[in-house]
N, C-alpha and C positions, 0 to 999 in steps of 0.2 A: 282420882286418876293417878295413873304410877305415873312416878317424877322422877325418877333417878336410877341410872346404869346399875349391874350387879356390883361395881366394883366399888361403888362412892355412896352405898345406903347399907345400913342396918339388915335391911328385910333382904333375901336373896330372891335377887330377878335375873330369869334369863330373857334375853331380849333376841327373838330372832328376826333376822333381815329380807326383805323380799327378794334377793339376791340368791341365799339358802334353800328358799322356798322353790325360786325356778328353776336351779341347776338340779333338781331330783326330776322324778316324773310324774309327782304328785298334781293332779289335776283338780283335789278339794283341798282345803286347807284339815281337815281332820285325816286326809293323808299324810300330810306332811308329820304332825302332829304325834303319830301314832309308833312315829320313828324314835320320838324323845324319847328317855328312860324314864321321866318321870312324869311320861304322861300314863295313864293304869290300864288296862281294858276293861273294865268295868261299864264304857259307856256304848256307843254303836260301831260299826264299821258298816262298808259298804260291800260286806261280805257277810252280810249277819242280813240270812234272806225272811226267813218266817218269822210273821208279826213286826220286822222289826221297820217297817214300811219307807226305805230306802233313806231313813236317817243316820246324818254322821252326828256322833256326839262323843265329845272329851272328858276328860279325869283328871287328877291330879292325885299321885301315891295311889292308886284304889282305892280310893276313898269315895267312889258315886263319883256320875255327874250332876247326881243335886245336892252334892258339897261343893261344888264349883261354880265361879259365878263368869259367866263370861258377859264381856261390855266389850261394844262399838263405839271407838272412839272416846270410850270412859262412862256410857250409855248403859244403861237396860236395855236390852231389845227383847224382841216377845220370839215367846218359844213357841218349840212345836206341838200341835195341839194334843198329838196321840204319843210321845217320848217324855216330860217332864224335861226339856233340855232344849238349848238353843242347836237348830240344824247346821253345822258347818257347810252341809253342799249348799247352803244358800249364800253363802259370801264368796263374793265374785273374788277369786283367788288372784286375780290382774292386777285389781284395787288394792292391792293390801301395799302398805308402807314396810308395815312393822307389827310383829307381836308380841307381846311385853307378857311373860308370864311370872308371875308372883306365889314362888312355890316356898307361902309361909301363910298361916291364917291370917284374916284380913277384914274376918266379920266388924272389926269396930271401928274400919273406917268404911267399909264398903255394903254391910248388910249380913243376913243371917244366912246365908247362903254362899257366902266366900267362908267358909270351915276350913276347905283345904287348901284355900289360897283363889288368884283372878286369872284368866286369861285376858288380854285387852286387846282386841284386834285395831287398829288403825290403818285404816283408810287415807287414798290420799287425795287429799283437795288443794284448792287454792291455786290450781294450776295453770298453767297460761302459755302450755303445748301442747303437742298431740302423739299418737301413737295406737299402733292398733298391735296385733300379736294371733297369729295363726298357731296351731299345733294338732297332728294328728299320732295316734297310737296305736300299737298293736301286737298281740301276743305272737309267738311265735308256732304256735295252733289254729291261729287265725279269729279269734276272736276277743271278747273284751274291746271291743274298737273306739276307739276315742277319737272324737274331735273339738274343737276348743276354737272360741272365735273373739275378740273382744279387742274395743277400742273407747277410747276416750280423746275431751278436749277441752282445752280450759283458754277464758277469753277474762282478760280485765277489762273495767271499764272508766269510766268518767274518772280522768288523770289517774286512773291506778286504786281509787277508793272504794273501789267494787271486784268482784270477781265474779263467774257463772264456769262449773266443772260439771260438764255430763261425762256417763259412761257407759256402758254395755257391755256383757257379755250372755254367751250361749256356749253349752257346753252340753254332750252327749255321751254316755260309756255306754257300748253296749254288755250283754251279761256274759257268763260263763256256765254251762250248762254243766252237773256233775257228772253224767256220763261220758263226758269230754277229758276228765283226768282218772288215769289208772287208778291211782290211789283212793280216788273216791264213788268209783261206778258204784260200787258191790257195798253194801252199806252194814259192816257188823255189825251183828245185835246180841254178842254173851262174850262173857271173857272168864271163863271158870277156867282152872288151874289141872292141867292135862289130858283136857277134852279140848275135841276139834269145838271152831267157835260155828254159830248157826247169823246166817246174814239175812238180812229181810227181815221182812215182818209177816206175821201169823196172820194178818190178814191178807191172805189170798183173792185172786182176781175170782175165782169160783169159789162158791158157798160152801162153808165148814163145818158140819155138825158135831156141838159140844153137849150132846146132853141123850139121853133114852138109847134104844138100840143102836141107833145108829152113831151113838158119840165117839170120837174117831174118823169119820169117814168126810169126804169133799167129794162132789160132783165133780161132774167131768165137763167139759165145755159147752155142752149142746143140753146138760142136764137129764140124759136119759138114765146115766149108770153113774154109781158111786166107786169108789178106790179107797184104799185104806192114806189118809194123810200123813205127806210126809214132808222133811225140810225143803226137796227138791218143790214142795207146793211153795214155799215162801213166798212173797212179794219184794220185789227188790225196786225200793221207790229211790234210787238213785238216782234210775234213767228218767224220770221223769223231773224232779227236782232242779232249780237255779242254785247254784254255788257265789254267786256274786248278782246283785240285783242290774236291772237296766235302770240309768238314770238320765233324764232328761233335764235340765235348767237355763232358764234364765232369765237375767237378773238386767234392772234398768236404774239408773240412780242419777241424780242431780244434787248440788247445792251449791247454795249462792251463800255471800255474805254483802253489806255494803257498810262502809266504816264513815258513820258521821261527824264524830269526832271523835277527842280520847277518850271520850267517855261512854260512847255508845256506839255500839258495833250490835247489828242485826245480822244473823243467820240463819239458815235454813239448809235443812237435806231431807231426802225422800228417797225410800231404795222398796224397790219393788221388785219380786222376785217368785215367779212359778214355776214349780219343778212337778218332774210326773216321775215316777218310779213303776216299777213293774217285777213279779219274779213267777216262778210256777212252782209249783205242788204236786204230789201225785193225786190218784183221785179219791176221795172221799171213804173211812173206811166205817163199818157201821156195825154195833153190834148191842146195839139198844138206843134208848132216850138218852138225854143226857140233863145235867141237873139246870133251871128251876122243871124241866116238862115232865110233865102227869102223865103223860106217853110212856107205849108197854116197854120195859125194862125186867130182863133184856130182850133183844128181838126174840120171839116163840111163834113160833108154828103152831095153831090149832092143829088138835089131833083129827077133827073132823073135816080140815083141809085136803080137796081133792089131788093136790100135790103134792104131800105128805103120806111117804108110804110106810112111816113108822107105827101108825096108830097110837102115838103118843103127842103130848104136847112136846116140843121139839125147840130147842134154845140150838139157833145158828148166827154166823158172823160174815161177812164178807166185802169185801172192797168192790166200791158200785165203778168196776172203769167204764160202765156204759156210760156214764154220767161224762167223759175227758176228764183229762189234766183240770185242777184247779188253777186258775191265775188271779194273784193279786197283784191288782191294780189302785196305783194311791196318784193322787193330784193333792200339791198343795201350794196356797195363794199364802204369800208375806210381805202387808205391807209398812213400813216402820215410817214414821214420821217426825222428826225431829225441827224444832224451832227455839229460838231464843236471842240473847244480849248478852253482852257481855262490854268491860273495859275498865276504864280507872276510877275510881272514886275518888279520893285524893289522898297526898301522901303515903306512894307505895300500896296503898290499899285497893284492890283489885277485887271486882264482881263479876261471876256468870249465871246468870236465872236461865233458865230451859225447861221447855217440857216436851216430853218425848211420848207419842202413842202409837202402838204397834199392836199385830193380830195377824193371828193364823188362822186361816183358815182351809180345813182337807177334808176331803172324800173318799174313804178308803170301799174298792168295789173288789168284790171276789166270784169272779163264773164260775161255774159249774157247780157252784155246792149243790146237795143235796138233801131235798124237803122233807123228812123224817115220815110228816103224817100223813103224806102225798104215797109214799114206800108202803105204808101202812095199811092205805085205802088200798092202795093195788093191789096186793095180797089178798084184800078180802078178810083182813085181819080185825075184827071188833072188840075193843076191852068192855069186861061184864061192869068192870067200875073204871069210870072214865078216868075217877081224883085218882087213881092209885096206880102207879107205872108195876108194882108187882100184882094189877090184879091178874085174872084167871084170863083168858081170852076164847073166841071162838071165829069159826067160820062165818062170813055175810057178807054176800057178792053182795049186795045193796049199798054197802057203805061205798062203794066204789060207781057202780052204775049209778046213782045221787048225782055224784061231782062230775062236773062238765070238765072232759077233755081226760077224763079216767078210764083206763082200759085195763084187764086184771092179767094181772103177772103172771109168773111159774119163777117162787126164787129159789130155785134150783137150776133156771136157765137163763141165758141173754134176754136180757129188757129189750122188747123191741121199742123202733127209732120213738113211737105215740108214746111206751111207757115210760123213755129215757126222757121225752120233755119235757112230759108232767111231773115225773121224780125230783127236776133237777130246777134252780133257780139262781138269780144274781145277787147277791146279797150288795145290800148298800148300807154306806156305815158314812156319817158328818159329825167332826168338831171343829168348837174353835175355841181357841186362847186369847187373850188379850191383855193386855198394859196400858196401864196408864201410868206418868212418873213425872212429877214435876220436883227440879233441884234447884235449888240458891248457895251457890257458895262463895264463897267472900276470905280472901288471904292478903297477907300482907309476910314477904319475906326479910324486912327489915324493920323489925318493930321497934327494937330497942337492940342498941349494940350493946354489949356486958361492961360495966365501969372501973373496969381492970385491963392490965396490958394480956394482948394474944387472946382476946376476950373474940368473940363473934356477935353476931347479929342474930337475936330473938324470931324465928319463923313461927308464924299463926293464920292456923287456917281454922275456918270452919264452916258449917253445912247443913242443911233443913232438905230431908226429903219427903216427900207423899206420895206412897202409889199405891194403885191396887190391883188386884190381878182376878181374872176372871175365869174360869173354865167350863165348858160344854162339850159333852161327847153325847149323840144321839146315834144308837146304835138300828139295824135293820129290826122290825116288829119280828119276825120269827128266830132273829139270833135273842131275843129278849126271853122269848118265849122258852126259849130250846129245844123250837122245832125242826133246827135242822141239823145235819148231820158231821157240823164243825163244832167252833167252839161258841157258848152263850156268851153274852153280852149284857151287863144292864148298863139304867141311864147315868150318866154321870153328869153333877151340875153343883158350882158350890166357888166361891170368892173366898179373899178376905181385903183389908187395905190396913197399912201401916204407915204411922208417923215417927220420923227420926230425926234427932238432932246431934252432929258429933261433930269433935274439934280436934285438932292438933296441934302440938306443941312442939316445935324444933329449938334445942338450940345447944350453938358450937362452944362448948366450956372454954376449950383453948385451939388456939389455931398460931400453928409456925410456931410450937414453944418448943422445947426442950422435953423430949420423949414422948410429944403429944404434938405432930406432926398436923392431928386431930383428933380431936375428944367430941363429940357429939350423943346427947340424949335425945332421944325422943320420945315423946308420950300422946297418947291416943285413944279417942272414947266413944262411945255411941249410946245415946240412949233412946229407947226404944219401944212406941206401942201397937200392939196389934191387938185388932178388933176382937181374935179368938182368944188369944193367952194374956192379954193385960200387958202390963211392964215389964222393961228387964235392959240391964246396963252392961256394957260389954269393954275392955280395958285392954291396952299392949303399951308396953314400954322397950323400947331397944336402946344397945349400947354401939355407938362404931367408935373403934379406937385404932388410928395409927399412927405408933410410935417415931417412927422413922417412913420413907417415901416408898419403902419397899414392901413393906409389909403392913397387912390390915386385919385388925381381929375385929369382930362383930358378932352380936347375940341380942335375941329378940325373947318375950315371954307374953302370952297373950289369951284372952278367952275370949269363946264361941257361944251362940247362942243360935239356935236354928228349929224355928217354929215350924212343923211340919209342913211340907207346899200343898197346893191346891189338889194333887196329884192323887197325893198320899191321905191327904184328908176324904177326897170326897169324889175318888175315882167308883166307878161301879163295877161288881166285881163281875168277874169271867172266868168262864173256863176251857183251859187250853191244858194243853198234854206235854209233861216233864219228863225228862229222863229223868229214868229212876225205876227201880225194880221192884217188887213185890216181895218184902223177906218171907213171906208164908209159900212162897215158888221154891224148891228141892230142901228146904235148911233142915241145918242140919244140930244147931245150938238147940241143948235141950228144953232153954228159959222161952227159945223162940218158937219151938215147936210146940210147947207148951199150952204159949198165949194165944198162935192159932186155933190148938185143937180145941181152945175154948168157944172158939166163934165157928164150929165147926169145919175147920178144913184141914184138910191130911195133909201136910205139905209134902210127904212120900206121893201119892197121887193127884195133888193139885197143879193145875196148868193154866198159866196165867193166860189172858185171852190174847195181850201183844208185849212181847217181854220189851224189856228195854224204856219203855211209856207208862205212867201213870195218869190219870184225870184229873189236873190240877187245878183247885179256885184261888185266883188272885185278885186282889183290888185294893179300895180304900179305908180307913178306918177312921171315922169319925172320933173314936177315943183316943189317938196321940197325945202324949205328951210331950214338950219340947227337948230336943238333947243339949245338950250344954256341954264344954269344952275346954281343952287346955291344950297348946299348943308353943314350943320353946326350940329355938333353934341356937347353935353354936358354931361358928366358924371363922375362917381366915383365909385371908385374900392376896397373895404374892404376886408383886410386880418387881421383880427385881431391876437396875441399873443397867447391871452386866450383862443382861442378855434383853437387849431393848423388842417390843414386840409379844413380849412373854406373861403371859397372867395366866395365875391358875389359882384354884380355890376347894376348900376343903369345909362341904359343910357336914353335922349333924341336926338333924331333924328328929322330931317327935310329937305325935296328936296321941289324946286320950280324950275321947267323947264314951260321956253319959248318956243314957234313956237311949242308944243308937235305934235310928230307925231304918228296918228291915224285914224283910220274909224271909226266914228259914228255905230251906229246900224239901221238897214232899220225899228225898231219902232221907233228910234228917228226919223229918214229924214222923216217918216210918221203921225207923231203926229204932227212935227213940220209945214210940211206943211199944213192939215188939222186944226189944233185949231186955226193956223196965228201966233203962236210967232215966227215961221221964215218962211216968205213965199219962201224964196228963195230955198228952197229944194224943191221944188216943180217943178222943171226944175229937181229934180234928178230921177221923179217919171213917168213911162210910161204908160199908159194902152192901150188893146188891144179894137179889136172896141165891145166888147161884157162885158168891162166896167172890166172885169179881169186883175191886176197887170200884166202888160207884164217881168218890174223888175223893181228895184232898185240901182239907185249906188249910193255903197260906197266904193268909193278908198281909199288910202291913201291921207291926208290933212295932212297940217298945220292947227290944230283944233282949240288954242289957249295954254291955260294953264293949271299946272300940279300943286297942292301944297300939301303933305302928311305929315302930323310928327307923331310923335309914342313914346311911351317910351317900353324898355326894361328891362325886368329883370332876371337875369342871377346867377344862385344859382349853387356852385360844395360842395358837402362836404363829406371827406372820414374820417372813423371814426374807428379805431382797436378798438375795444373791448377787445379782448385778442389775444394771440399767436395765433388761431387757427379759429376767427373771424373777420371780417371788414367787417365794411356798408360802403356803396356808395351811395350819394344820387347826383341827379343831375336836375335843375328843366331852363326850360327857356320859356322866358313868354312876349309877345308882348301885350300893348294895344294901339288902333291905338286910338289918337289924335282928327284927321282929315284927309278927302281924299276929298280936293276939286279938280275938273274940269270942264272946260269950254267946251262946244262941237262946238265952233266954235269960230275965233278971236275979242273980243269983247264982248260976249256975256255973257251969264249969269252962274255965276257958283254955280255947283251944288254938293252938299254933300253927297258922297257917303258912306262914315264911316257908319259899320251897315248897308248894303243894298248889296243883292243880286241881280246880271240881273238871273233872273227867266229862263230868254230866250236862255241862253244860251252865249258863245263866238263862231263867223263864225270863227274863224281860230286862231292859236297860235298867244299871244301875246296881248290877252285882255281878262283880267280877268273877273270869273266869280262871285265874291262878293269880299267884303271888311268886313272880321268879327271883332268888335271891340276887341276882345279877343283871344287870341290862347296862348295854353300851352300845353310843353311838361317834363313830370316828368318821370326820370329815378328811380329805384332804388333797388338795387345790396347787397345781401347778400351773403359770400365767408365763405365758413366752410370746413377746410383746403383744398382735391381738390374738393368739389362740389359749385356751381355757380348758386342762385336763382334770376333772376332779373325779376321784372314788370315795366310795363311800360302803362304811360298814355297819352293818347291826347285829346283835348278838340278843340274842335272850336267853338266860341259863335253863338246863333242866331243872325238871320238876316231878317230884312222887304225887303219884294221884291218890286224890282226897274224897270223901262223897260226902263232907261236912261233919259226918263223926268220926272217922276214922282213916289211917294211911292204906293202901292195897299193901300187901305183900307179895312174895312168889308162893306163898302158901296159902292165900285167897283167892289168886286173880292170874291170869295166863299172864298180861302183860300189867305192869302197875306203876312203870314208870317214862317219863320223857329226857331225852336228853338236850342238851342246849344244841343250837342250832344257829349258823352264821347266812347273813345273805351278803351279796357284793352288788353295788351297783355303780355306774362309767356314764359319766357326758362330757361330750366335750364341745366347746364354745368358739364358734369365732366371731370377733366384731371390724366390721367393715362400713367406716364411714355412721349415718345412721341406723344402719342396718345390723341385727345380732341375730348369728345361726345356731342353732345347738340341735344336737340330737344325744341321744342316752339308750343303754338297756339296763333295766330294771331287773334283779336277781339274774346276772349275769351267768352266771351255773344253772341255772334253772333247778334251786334246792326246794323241793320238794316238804309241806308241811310235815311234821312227824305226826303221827299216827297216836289219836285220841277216843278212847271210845268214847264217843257223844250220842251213839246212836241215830246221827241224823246226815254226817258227812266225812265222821272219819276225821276229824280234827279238831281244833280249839280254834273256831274262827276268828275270834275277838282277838285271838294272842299271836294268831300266825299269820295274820290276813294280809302281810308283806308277803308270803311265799306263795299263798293258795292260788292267785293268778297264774305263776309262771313266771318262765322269760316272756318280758316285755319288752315292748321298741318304739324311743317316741321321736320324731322329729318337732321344730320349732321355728318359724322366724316370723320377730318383731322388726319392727320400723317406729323411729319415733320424729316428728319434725315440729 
């Protein structure tokens, strides 16, 4: 568990206060979170709507959130079943004390999964009053609406040697719909360099013929006549789409302790917490099988279909809106469990054994998809070979009149309401995660004082962990199959359990001598087995040295070890659709036009079916190996005299992980194979026999390497004025270095410092830019009980990147972002027991900048402070 302020340890912690927390308008803690500079976007927001099933989840540098280990109260607790991350909308934001973030590796005292350092949240117990807290919110567009309910109570007992803390809360945001902001109704989809850009998508609400006479042309609405296709056909799934998810929570928690003597102290907590999330989709678009299904690829029209007036077999696409809007809908149950003992053992020697089991368990449900082979029978569409999605096909009303509740089509017209319901179905999806974790650890901070003058006292700790971790995702039987007209799914199931034992060694060389104000070493270990990879010993050693009372130097040097999680091993893969282009769509490089005309396609005449999207497979790889680490910080910590209240600190940071584990981007595995600086991706790349991306994989790999460093800087300053005023000032400020990476073992690495993916990240855990700048300024005016604070965020611009290369103005119409400031205002007043606040969030109402992601017009993960709006929250607590 972290033990010590940023300003009096080795390791650099920042420690934020629940005080911090409330005076923003942050209503999760991964809101608040998300303000830091050094927290990354790589992990969720509550603005990251598709697939990302209304979880929040943290980072540290971008580094993943499964390089971050977050702990409750110094705990494990179990994560979410479908993110690979613990949910922040699950911690009741009321409760929080304190969180202690430890932005320095930490695997060897904490586990394989602290790489890039710990979050600790703490909880507050032991309490023995009361207090409850109202709050509602709301954009100044009228939605986003939040409300916020929670209270607690704490009672001692038998003379004081017991305690019992409950608490609750319930909390509700509702969404943000994208046709609700200007900036993101209309959804770009090309950014070529002095061409108007085209919005929407090529899947149209009416049927699109790509193929024989009629390729070119779309029906008209009633399906009698055809018109030649144009952009004004496009599909604009903005108006349909959620920009921010609806979140529903809450959370119910107790713990008790009772103190026998000093030797035995019994406790216990229990936090229970159900959240429902929700977002929408446009409807379903369709323009073949998709992979593992044997189904006709891509959709064909029999020529001897009576609806079919081309006399050819006839390849068409179209967006089924008879089907509605898709909504997904997620529910998920957590519940953590924690018990154990603790107290003296004798002679300064101190124990706490605990075991902690926790589980998620969620439902993810999605209406309105639609049934591929249901589409299929309607038609009257029969394949001559069922195993084969390019066989030949024909007309036969039979396969249709067979199926109860089948009526046959015309797709070239509106599905009527009988054909829209047998088309269309609910997909249902269940996982669940689990922990178990049993700790012993045992310290003693005065073991032996040093047998010299200005000598200190020997600190020793040490610790035995077990846990194991379980995971299950049981996907809906037709998304297995991929028979429907989303994205495939297989099963995912697979454990592992590890044994650890690590120690620590503190101690103060000199203390109050002569240029050694403090001299302190520390050294720290882990060693460690796991059931899949065997052995492996993990080491940090740091220096704090302050000469004089003013000033403090400190440096840390340490290695990582991180065995691939349950996630990454032994998820099952799927396929969902990435931004990303088709380099065989207009190119114009001779090497590239080349390597298509080899796979037969003219990229002069070839049109990709929906530009801006690829077919992408993701999932697990059983073949990981683990990545290993190095990680070494530098810095100084000034508290000067003469200006009492003032501490500020200057660190440098730096990680270098081996074997990093990651998925490339399906533009990288598509650049890479077309221009030939990697042909071997080009086995990752499928296409259909009509020259269409079938998909893409990308799994999880051993990619190569990771190398990032940064400096920090870290300003607090409180300042009385007089009896009846104090400022507050508080500023923290990351500049990133470098972010090198390799995207495969070997290979070339690339500098991502300053570079945006434009494109987006397929799934938690890959960040969506690297800004070389980021800062957060606090600052807090207190006149006797009123409370004025502002608060600023800055994130720098950034050139966009698609993993292999920068845009330029000679590529790309638009190829860069610039930095971007938000301002936010509360003000506080406390009367008696009673404290009122209210606040507006991005007080300007600054607007996200403009990202082609092809899906909203932004970088959600990096902007997802502005994408709301102006906000407005009221607040009053009572505590007695």
């Amino acid at each position: 568990m972290l033990r010590s302020s940023n300003n009096q340890n080795a390791n650099p912690v920042q420690i934020v206060t629940a005080k911090q927390i409330q005076q923003t308008s942050a209503v999760t803690l991964g809101d608040y979170l998300q303000r830091l500079p050094s927290i990354g976007n790589s992990g969720a927001s509550n603005t990251q709507t598709n697939g990302f099933g209304g979880v929040s989840c943290t980072d540290i540098r971008n580094l993943s959130s499964k390089r971050v280990l977050v702990l409750v109260d110094g705990k494990r607790v179990a994560q979410d079943p479908g993110a690979a991350c613990v949910d922040l909308n699950t911690i009741p934001i009321e409760q929080i004390a304190s969180v202690e973030i430890l932005k320095d590796g930490g695997s060897e005292l904490y586990g394989a999964d602290a790489v890039s350092g710990v979050v600790n949240i703490k909880l507050r117990h032991d309490l023995t009053t009361g207090g409850f807290t109202i709050r509602g919110g709301i954009t100044d567009r009228g939605d986003s609406r939040t409300g916020l309910i929670s209270g607690f109570k704490g009672w001692n007992f038998d003379h004081d040697k017991g305690n019992i803390t409950l608490a609750g809360q319930y909390m509700t945001q509702g969404p943000v719909m994208q046709r609700n902001r200007e900036w993101s109704r209309l959804v770009q989809a090309s950014n070529d360099p002095g061409v108007p850009p085209i919005y929407g998508s090529g899947y149209s609400a009416n049927t699109r013929v790509l193929s024989g006479p009629g390729a070119g042309l779309i029906s008209n609405n009633d399906g009698s006549t055809f018109s030649n296709y144009t952009s004004a056909d496009r599909y604009n799934y903005g108006n349909n789409q959620s920009l921010s998810n609806y979140i529903q929570n809450s959370v119910l928690s107790g713990d008790a302790h009772y103190r026998f003597s000093d030797h035995f102290n019994i406790y216990a907590n229990v936090r229970y917490a159900h959240k429902t999330a929700a977002a929408s989709l446009a409807p379903s678009p369709v323009a073949g099988s998709i992979y593992p299904s044997q189904l006709s690829n891509p959709l064909t029209l029999p020529a001897n279909a009576p609806y079919n007036p081309f006399g050819v077999d006839t390849i068409v696409q179209r967006r089924y809106t008879d089907l509605g809007d898709r909504r997904q809908e997620y529910a998920t149950d957590n519940l953590q469990i924690t018990g154990g003992m603790n107290g003296l053992i004798a002679h300064d020697w101190y124990y706490d054994a605990s075991m902690g089991y926790g589980v998620s368990q969620a439902r993810y449900d999605t209406n309105n998809m639609g049934n591929y082979r249901h589409i299929l029978e309607e038609y009257g569409i029969r394949q001559i070979d069922p195993t084969d999605p390019g066989s030949a096909v024909t007309y036969d009303p039979s396969v249709c009149q067979a199926a109860a509740g089948c009526t046959l089509q015309n797709p070239f017209a509106p599905m009527s309401q009988q054909g829209a319901s047998y088309a269309k179905f609910n997909q249902h999806d269940h996982s669940q995660y689990m922990i178990r974790d049993f700790n012993l650890r045992v310290n003693n901070d005065k073991v032996v004082r040093m047998p010299y003058e200005h000598g200190g006292a020997l600190g020793l700790a040490f610790g035995l962990e077990h846990r194991s971790e379980q995971l299950s995702y049981a996907p809906d039987p037709l998304a297995v199959n991929g028979d429907t007209t989303g994205n495939t799914q297989s099963y995912t199931g697979g454990g592992f359990n590890a044994t650890e034992i690590y120690g620590e060694a503190k101690l103060p060389l000199l203390r109050d001598a002569f240029l050694a104000r403090d001299l302190t070493v520390d050294a720290q270990g882990r060693w460690s087995h796991y059931n899949t990879f065997g052995n492996t010993q993990n080491w940090k050693v740091g220096i704090n040295w302050a000469p004089i009372r003013d000033i403090r130097f400190r440096a840390t040097l340490g290695t990582s070890y991180r065995q691939p999680n349950v996630y990454e091993l032994y998820q099952g893969q799927s396929l969902g659709y990435a931004a990303a282009n088709d380099p065989c769509s207009g190119a114009s490089s001779p090497t590239v036009v080349a390597n298509c005309m080899k796979q037969g396609i003219d990229p002069s005449t070839f049109e990709v079916a929906n530009s801006g999207q690829v077919p992408a497979i993701s999932g697990g790889n059983q073949n990981l190996r683990p990545e290993t680490g190095r990680t070494y910080t530098v810095g100084t910590v000034i508290t000067p005299r003469w200006v009492p209240g003032l501490s500020a600190s200057v660190e440098y940071w730096h990680y270098t992980i081996k074997n990093a584990i990651s998925a490339v981007s399906a533009q990288y595995v598509l650049d890479s194979c077309y221009t030939g600086s990697s042909p071997q991706y080009c086995s990752d790349i499928t296409r259909s026999s009509n020259g269409q991306i079938n998909y893409v994989s990308t799994l999880y790999d051993n990619l190569g390497g990771l190398k990032t460093s940064g400096i920090d800087f870290d300003l607090d300053y409180r300042f009385r004025i007089n009896r009846s005023n104090v400022l507050t000032l508080s500023n923290n400020l990351q500049q990133i270095v470098s972010y090198l990476q390799q995207n495969e073992p070997g290979g070339q690495w690339y500098n991502y410092a300053g570079r945006l993916f434009f494109q987006g990240s397929s799934a938690v855990g890959m960040p969506n830019g690297i800004p070389r700048l980021s800062n957060y300024t606090t600052a807090s005016w207190q006149h006797k009980a009123f409370t004025f604070t502002y608060m600023l965020h800055y994130t720098g611009g950034m050139v966009w990147n698609d993993m292999s290369q920068d845009l330029t103005p000679q590529t790309a119409g638009q190829w860069r972002t610039p930095g971007i400031f938000t301002h936010d205002v509360t003000v506080n007043y406390r009367w008696n027991k009673w404290n009122f606040e209210g606040g507006v969030n991005n007080i300007l109402d600054k607007k996200p900048p403009f990202v082609l992601d092809t899906a909203t017009n932004t970088a959600n993960a990096i902007y997802s402070g502005a994408i709301i709006g102006r906000y407005v929250f009221l607040q009053v607590n009572r505590s007695f």
